[in-house]
Structures are given as C-alpha cells and as structure tokens.
Backbone bond lengths (Angstrom), bond angles and torsions (degrees), N, CA, C in turn:
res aa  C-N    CA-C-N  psi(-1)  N-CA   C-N-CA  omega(-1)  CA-C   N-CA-C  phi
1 X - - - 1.452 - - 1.532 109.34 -
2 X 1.475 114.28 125.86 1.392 117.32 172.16 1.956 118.34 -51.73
3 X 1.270 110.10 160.51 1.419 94.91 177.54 1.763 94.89 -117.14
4 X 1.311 85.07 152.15 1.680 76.63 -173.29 1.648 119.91 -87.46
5 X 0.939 147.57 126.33 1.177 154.95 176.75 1.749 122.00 -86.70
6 X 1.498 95.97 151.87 2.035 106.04 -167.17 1.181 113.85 -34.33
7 X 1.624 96.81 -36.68 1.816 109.20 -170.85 1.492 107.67 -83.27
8 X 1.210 128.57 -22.54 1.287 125.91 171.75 1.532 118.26 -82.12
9 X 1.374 111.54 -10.65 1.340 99.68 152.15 1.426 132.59 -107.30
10 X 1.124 96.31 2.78 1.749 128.81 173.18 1.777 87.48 -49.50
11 X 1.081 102.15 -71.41 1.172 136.56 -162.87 1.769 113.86 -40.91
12 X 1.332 96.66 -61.22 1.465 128.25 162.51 1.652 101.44 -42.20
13 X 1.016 127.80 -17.34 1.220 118.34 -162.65 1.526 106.14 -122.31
14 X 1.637 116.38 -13.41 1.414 123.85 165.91 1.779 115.71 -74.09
15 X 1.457 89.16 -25.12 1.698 111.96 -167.09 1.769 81.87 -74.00
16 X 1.294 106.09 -80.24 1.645 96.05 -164.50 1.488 122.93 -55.38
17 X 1.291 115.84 -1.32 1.326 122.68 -174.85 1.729 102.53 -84.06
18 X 1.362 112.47 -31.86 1.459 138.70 -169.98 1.956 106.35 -85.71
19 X 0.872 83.39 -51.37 1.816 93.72 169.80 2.019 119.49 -81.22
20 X 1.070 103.51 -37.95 1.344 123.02 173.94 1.727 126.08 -82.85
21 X 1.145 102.82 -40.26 1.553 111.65 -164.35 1.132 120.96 89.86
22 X 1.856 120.13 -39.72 1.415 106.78 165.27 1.597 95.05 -170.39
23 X 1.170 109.52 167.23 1.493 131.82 -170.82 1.252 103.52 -136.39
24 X 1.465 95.63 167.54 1.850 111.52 -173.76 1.105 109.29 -78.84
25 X 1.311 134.90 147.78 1.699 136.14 166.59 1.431 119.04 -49.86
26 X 1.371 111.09 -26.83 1.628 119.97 -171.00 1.982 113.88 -64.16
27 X 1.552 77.80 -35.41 1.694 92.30 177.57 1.880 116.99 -67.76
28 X 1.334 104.60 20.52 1.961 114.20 163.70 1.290 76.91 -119.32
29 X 1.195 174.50 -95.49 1.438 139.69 -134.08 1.145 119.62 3.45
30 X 1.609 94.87 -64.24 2.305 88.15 -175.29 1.336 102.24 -49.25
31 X 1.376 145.90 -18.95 1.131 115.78 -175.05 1.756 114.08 -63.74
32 X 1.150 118.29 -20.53 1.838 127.49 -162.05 1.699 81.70 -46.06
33 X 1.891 124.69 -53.15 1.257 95.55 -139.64 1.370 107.77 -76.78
34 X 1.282 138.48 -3.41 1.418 151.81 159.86 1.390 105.83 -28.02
35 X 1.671 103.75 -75.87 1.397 112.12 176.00 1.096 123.09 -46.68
36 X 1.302 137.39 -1.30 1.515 114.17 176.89 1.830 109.59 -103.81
37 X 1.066 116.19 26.68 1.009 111.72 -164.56 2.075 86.35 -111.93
38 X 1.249 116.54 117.58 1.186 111.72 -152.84 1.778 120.06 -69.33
39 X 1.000 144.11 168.81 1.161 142.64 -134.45 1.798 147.60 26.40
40 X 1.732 72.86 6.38 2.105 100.67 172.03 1.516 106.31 -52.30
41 X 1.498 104.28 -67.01 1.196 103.52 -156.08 1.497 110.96 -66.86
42 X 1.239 115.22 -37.89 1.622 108.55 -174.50 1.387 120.12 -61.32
43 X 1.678 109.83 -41.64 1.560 110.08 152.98 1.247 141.68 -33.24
44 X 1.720 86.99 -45.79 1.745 100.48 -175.98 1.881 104.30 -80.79
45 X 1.133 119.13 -41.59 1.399 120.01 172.04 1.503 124.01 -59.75
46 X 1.102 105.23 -37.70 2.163 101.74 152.74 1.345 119.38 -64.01
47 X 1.336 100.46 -60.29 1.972 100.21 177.05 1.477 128.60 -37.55
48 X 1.545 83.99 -33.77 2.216 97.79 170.33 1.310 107.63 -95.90
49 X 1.190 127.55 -13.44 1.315 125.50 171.19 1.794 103.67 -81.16
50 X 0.724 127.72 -60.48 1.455 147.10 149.86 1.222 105.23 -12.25
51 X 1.361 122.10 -77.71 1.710 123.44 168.84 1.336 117.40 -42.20
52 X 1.079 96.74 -43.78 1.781 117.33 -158.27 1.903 84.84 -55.00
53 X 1.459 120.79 -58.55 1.361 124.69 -146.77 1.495 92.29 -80.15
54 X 0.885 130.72 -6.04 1.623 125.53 -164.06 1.956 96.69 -118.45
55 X 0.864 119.68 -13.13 1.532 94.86 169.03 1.530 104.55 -81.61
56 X 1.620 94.94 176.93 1.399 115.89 -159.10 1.617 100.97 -113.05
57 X 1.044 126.41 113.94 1.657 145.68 -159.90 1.683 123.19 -140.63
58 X 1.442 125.83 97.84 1.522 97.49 173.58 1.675 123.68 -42.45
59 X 1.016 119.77 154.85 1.736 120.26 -178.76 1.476 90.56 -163.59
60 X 1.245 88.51 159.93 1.926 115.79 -179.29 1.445 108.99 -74.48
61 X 0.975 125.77 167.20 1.488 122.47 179.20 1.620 123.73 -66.58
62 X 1.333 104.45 -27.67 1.787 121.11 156.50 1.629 107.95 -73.69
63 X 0.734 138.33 -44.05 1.501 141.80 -153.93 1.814 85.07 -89.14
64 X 1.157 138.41 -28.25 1.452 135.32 -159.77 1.228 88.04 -91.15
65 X 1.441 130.10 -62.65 1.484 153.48 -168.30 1.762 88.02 -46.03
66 X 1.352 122.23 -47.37 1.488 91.65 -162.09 1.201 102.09 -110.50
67 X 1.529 129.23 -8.95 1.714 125.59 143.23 1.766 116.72 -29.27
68 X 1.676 101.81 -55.82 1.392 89.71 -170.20 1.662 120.38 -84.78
69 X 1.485 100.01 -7.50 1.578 118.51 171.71 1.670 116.16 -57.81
70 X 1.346 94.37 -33.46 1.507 117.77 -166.66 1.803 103.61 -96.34
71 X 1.101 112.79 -35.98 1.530 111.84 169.52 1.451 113.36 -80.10
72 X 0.995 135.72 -29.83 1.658 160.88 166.18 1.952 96.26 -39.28
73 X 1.740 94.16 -71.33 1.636 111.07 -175.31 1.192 113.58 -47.38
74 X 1.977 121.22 -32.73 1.294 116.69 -144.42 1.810 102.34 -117.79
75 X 1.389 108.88 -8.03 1.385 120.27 -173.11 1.465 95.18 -77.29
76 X 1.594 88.13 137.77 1.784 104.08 -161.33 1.132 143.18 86.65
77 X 1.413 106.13 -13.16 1.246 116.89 -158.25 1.188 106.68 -87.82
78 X 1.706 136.41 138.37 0.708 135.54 -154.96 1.935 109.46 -93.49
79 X 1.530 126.36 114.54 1.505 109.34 -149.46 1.524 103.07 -83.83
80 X 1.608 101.88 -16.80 1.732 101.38 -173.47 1.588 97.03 -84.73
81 X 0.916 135.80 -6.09 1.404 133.45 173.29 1.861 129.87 -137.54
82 X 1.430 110.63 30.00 1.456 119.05 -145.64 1.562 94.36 -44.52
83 X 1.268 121.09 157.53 1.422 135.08 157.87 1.940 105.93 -144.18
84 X 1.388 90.32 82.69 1.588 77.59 176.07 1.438 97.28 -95.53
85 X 1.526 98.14 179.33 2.077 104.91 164.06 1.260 112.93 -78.52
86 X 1.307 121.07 120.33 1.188 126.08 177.38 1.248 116.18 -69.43
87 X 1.322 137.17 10.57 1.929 126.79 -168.49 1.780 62.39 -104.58
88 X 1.264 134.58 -81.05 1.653 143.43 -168.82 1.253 115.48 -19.34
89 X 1.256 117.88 -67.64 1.319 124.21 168.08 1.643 133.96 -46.50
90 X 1.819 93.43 -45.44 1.712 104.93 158.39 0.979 100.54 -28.88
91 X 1.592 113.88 -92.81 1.621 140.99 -135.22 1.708 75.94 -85.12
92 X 1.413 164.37 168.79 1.181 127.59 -88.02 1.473 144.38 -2.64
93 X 1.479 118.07 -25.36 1.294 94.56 -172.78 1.331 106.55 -105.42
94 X 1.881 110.43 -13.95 1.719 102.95 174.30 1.309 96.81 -68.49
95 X 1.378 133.54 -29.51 1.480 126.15 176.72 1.211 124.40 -36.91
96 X 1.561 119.23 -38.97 1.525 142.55 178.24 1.139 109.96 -75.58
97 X 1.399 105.51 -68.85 1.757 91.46 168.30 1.184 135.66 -60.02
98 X 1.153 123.61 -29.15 1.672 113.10 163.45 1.457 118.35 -67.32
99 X 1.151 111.04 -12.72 1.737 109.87 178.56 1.256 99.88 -75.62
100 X 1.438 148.75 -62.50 1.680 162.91 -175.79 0.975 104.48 -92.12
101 X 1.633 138.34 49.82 1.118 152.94 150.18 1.452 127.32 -77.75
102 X 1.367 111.55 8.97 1.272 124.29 171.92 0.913 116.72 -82.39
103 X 1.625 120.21 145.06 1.667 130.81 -141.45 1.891 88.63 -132.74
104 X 1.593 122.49 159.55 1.292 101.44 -177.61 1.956 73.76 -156.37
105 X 1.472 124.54 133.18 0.967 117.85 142.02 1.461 149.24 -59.04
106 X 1.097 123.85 120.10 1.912 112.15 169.98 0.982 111.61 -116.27
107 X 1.410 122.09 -173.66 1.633 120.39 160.14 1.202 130.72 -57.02
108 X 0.880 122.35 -8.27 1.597 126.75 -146.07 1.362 84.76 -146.69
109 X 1.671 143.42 22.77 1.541 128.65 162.41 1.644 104.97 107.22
110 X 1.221 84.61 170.81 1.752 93.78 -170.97 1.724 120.21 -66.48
111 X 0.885 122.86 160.31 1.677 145.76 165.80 1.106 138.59 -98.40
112 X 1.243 153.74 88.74 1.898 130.46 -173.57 1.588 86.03 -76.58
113 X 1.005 95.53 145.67 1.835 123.63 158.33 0.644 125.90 -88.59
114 X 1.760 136.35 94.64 1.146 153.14 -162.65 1.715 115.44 -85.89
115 X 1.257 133.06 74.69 1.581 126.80 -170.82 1.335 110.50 -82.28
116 X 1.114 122.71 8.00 1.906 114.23 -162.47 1.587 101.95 -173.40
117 X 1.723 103.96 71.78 1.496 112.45 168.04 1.499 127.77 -28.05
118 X 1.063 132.02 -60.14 1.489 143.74 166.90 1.405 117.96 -50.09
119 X 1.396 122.14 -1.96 1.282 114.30 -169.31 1.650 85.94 -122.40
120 X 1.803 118.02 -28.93 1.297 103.57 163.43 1.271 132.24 -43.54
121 X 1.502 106.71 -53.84 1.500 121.87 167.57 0.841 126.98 -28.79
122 X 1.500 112.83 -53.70 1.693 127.02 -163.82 1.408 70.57 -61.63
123 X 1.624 127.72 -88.93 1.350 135.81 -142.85 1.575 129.27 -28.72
124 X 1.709 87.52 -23.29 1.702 103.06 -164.51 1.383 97.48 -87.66
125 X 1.633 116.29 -37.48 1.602 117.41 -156.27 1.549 100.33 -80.90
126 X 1.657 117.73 -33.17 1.510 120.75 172.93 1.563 107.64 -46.07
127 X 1.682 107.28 -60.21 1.331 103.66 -163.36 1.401 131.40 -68.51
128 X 1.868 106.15 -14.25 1.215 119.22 167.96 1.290 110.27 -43.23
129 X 1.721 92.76 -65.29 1.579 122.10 -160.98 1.848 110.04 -45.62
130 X 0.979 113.75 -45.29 1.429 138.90 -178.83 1.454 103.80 -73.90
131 X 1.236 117.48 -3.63 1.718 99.51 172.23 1.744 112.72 93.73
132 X 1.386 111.39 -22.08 1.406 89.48 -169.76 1.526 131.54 -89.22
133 X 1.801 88.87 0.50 1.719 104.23 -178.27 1.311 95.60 -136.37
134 X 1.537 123.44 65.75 1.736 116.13 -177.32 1.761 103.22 -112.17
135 X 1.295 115.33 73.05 1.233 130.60 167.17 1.466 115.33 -115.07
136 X 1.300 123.37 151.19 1.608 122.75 161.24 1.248 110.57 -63.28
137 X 1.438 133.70 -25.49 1.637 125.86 172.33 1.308 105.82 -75.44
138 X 1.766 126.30 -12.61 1.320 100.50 -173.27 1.526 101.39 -98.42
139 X 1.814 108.32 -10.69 1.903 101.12 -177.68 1.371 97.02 -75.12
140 X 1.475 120.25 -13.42 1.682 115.92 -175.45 1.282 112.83 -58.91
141 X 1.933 105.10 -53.15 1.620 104.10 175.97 1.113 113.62 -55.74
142 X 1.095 121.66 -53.36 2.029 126.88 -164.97 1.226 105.51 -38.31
143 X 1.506 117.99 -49.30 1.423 134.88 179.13 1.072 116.15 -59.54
144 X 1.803 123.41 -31.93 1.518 118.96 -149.47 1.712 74.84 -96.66
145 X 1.606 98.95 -64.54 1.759 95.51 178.02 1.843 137.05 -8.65
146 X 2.265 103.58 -61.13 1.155 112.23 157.42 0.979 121.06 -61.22
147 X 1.080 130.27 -35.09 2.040 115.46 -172.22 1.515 112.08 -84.42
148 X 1.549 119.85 -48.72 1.204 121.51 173.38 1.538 116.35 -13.20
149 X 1.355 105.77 117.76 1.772 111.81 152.14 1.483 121.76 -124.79
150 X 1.167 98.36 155.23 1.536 102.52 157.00 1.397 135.89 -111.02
151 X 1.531 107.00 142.52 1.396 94.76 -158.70 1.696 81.19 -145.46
152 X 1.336 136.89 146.28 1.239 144.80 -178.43 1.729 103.00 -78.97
153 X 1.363 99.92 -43.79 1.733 75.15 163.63 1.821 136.13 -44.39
154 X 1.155 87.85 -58.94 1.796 109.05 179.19 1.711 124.06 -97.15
155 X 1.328 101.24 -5.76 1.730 100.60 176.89 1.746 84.86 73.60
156 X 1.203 101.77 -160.24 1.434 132.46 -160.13 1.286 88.85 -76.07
157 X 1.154 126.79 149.01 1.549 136.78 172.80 1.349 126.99 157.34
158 X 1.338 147.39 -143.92 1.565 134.17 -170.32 1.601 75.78 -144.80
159 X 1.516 109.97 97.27 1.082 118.68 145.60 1.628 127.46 -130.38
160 X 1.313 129.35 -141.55 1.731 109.80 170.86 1.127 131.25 5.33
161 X 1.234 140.50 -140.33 1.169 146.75 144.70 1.339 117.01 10.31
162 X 1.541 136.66 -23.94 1.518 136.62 -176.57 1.719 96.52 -73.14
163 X 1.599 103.12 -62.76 1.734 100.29 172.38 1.647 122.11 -0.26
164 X 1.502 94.74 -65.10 1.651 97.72 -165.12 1.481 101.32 -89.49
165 X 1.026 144.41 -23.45 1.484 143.11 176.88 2.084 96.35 -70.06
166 X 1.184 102.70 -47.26 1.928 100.24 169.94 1.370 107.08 -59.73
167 X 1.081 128.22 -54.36 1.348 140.09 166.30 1.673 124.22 -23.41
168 X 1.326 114.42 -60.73 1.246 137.00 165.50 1.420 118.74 -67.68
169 X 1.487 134.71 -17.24 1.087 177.41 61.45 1.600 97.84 53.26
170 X 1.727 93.85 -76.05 1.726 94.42 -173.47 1.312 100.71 -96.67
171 X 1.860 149.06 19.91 1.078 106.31 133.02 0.912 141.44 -90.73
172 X 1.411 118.39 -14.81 1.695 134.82 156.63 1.578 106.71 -28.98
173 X 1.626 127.40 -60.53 0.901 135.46 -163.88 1.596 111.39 -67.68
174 X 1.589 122.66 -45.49 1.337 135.46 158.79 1.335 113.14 -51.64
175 X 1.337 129.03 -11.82 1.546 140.39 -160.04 2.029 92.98 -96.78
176 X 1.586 93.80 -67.68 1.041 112.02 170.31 1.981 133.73 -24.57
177 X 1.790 78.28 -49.45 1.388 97.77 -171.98 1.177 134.48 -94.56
178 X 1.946 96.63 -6.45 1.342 100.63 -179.63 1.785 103.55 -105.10
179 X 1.045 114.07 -4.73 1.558 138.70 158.17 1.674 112.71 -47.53
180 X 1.769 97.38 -61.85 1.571 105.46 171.10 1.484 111.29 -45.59
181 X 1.342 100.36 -58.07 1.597 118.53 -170.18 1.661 116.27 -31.01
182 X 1.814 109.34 -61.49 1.276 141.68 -170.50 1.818 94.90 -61.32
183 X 1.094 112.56 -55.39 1.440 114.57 -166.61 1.606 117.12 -69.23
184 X 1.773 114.98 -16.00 1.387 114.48 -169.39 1.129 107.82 -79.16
C-alpha cells in the first residue's frame, strides 16, 4: 500500500476545489506536518516571499518602492537554502510593518489593515525567516494567507485562483524533496 504524502493531499484539496468550487482554509493544515522537518519552513517562507515580490499588483509609489526593495533582497537567493543578511532583512521587514501598521477597532478587538497583500507576504516570509514566527502553525498561515481568495460566492476560502497557488505549493515541495533525496 502506497503511503500517502503532504502533496497528495495537497492535491486532494485542488480536486475538491475543482469539484466543489471551494473548500475551507483549515483543509492546508496537513501542510504543518511538512514543517517540522527542519529547514522546511524557512525555505518555504522565502519562496512565498519570493512570489509575493514578483507578482504584478497596482501599489502606491511607497508600496512599489518596497515591493521592489523586497524583490531586489530576494533575487538569487537560494530558496532551498536561503542565506540572506540578517541586519538587511531585519530592517526590511520593520519596513513592512510600519507601512500596514494600521490598527482598526471592532467589537470583538483590534485589526491591522492590510492595503497591499504582497507586501503582507513579503512581511510574513521575512519574519519566518528571521526566527520570530518559526512554527508549523505559522507555515500554516503563510500558506493559508497565499492561497486564500475571495470570491462572493464562498467568502474567503481556497477557491479559483487558490488551485494554482496550491499547485506551486507542491512543486516547491517535490523540488524540496528531491533535493533531500540527492544530498542523502
């Protein structure tokens, strides 16, 4: 009997997205157990940071400025093995956060205000990278974060457009793994 693997349920989840229209975010969980296998997550948190800087997005003239600051930092970089400079990378990512530092009350507690998705990304994959969010619940968000769409049918969820962001997802991970493979 085959054993099933992250990407095969990766997978499972493009299928129901394809048959369904959309699925819950909770269903990338299986990815957590990926992450614990050590140097996953930091890989995987550049590679979306990485993506993040290379799509194509209107942005403000600040929001462009630190898109291309952030694609600038990450070009070359190697994702199965990142070694950026960490003083560089810092001061990029407080850069990010002080840009989407906007706070919004509700009932139920505060909000940051997110105006410029791709620059979230960057923000999330820096802070991985840097140690300060190196959990499998936090490669879960990064993940749920990139794929997430919205679509008025389904609210927020992994529908359309999530497909190919899951997609890209498992070849990174096949990339990853056949990397392990070569090196044992």
């Amino acid at each position: 009997m085959k054993r099933t693997t992250i990407s095969d349920k990766l997978r499972e989840i493009v299928v129901a997205i394809e048959q369904r229209g959309s699925v819950n975010l909770t269903r990338l969980t299986v990815i957590k157990k990926w992450f614990e296998v050590p140097n996953h997550l930091s890989s995987f948190a550049i590679f979306i940071a990485d993506h993040a800087s290379r799509r194509k997005t209107k942005a403000t003239k600040e929001a462009g400025e630190l898109i291309r600051e952030g694609r600038t930092l990450l070009t070359d970089v190697d994702v199965f093995a990142p070694n950026i400079p960490r003083k560089v990378a810092t001061r990029l990512h407080i850069s990010l956060h002080a840009f989407q530092n906007e706070q919004r009350n509700i009932p139920w507690g505060a909000v940051r205000i997110i105006r410029d998705h791709n620059l979230f990304l960057i923000e999330c994959g820096l802070h991985i990278y840097l140690g300060h969010g190196d959990t499998p619940t936090e490669g879960y968000h990064l993940a749920a974060n990139y794929c997430e769409n919205y679509d008025p049918r389904y609210g927020n969820s992994l529908n359309g457009p999530s497909r190919g962001r899951i997609e890209e997802i498992i070849d990174f991970i096949h990339h990853v793994e056949a990397r392990e493979k070569v090196s044992v």
